[in-house]
Phi, psi and omega in degrees: 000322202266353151278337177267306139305008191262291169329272168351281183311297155356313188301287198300312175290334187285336193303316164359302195246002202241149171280337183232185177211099174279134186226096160253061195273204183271128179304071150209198187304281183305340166303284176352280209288351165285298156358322180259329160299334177275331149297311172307296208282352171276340185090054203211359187285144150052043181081011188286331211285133175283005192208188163281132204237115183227131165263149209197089178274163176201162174245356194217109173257118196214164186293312185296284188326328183259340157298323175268355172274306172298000186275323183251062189283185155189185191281179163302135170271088190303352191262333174287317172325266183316299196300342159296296199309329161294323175305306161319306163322339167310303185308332193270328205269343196230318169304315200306342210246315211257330180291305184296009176259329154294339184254001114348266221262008174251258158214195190252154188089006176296148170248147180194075143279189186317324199270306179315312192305301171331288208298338170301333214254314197289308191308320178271022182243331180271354200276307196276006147274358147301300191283357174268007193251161215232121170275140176220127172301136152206195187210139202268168151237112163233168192245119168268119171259146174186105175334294190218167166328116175103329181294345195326161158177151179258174188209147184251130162299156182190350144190160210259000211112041180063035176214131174282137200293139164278153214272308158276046157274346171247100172283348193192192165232042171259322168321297189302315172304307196297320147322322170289310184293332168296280192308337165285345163231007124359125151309093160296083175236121167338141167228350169217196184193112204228124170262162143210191264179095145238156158248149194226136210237162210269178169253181189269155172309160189291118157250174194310330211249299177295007183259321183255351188268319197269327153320277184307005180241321145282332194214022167078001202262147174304148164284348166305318173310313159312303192283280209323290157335298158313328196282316185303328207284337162275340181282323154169179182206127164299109229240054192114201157271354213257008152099205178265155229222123156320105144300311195246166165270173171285131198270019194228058187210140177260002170239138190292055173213132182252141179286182194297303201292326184301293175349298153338264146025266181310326180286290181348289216277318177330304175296326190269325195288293211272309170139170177290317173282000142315315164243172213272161155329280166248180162274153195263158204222116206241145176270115169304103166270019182278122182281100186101349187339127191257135203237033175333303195231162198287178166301166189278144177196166173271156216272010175199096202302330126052236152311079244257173201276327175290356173278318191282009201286314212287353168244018173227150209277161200301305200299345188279298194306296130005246154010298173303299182296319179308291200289350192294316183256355160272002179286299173297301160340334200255314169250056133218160211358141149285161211261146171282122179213139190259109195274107203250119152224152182227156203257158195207108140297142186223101197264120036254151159087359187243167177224115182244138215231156204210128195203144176218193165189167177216139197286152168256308201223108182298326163067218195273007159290030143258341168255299178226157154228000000 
């Protein structure tokens, strides 16, 4: 209390000197509402305020995005307001109740708000379709082909006796073997050929969560590892003359959306690296299939694309760099081109009765598979 009052006051002495009061706190429910508890506690509340009381949102913190929220203030929002505090009321109603039966029946110091309870209620709902599943054995069949010397390729049976195979019609391996030994005295011949057009579109820039699942799947990193890390590439890194410096936007978001300058940006540098057929037309544009998602803020990118991960090598430590070049290239990599590819599947008879497949592809047009994949 006696820190928070230190704050308070503080607050309350610089207004003193100052013509306005900017309430820039987070675009969501709890931003809102810290805005409005720092008016009560300034005494600032309900028509009291001595200077102009202006709320000021920005999704980016970049010079133009916070140049352009104050340029656009406006009041506190009573309506995001009541929706934190309801939200709270959650917290009270179901931790206060659900937490001492854990440090019961657990251990003691567990939490089990609104968010914790769902997640406890999804684990036992998967833990008991785990203890109900009934293992039952089956068995795949392939074929190593091979035209001429060097050439191998493999093919999966996928029907049977003019019937498509089921995933447990080889139930075992005595099944399996016997199959083997038909086949093995087969007849081999092509019997189709199917060329087609597919394309494959980039993923969305990084949210927090698809930021620690693709750290850890490229570069081993934890998700503690992850945050910590992200967190220096947001707070600055010294660059130089150009002092310290933001790398990434905030890195604590669910949402897949880049403002308009990234958007730029990205065409621009696409256009200079890559080539003109490298970038898109318009810009691509991605949807949260995530249900409530809180989209406070843009996706995590760097905050000036710019700033390519080999100009930055010589002033960041491996694992910053490393990190920095992920989200740097999956950012571009999202607006540019989708990659072509010609998709060859062939159908191989082994007669009598069997049919197996065989399917590959090859790039024509690598699209944004030339920076990551």
């Amino acid at each position: 209390l006696a820190e928070s009052k230190r704050h308070i006051d503080a607050i309350r002495k610089a207004l003193k000197e100052s013509d306005r009061l900017l309430l820039a706190t987070d675009p969501d429910r709890e931003g809102e509402a810290i805005s409005w508890h720092l008016l009560a506690a300034l005494g600032l509340d309900r028509g009291k305020a001595t200077v102009p009381v202006q709320r000021v949102v920005f999704h980016e913190i970049t010079k133009q995005a916070i140049l352009h929220a104050v340029a656009h203030p406006r009041e506190v929002s009573q309506e995001l307001v009541d929706a934190q505090q309801a939200r709270s009321i959650l917290d009270y109603l179901v931790g206060f109740t659900l937490s001492p039966y854990l440090w019961k029946k657990i251990r003691y110091g567990l939490s089990a708000g609104r968010v914790q309870s769902v997640a406890l209620r999804l684990i036992c709902e998967r833990e008991k379709e785990i203890a109900a599943f009934i293992e039952q054995e089956y068995w795949t069949l392939a074929a190593r082909l091979a035209k001429s010397a060097g050439q191998e390729f493999t093919a999966s049976l996928i029907q049977l006796d003019g019937k498509r195979l089921g995933k447990f019609d080889v139930p075992d391996a005595a099944r399996a073997e016997a199959l083997k030994q038909r086949f093995v005295k087969a007849d081999w011949r092509v019997a189709q050929v199917t060329k087609s057009e597919k394309k494959r579109y980039p993923a969305p820039p990084f949210t927090t969560s698809t930021l620690q699942q693709e750290a850890a799947r490229k570069l081993g990193f934890s998700a503690k590892k992850t945050m910590s890390t992200a967190q220096k590439l947001y707070e600055g890194v010294a660059i130089g003359s150009a002092g310290t410096v933001g790398l990434i936007t905030y890195m604590r978001t669910d949402s897949v959306n880049l403002s308009n300058q990234a958007l730029a940006e990205a065409h621009e540098l696409i256009v200079r690296m890559f080539g003109k057929e490298y970038a898109l037309v318009k810009p691509r544009f991605f949807k949260n299939k995530a249900k409530n998602a809180q989209e406070a803020h843009e996706a995590i990118r760097p905050t000036d694309l710019a700033r390519t991960p080999a100009e930055l090598k010589a002033y960041l430590a491996p694992d910053l760099l490393k990190l920095y070049e992920l989200i740097w290239k999956r950012t571009v990599a999202c607006q540019m081109a989708e990659a072509l590819l010609d998709q060859t599947s062939v159908d191989i008879e082994a007669a009598p009765g069997g049919l197996f497949r065989a399917t590959g592809s090859v790039i024509r047009f690598p699209g944004f598979m030339k920076l990551y994949i």
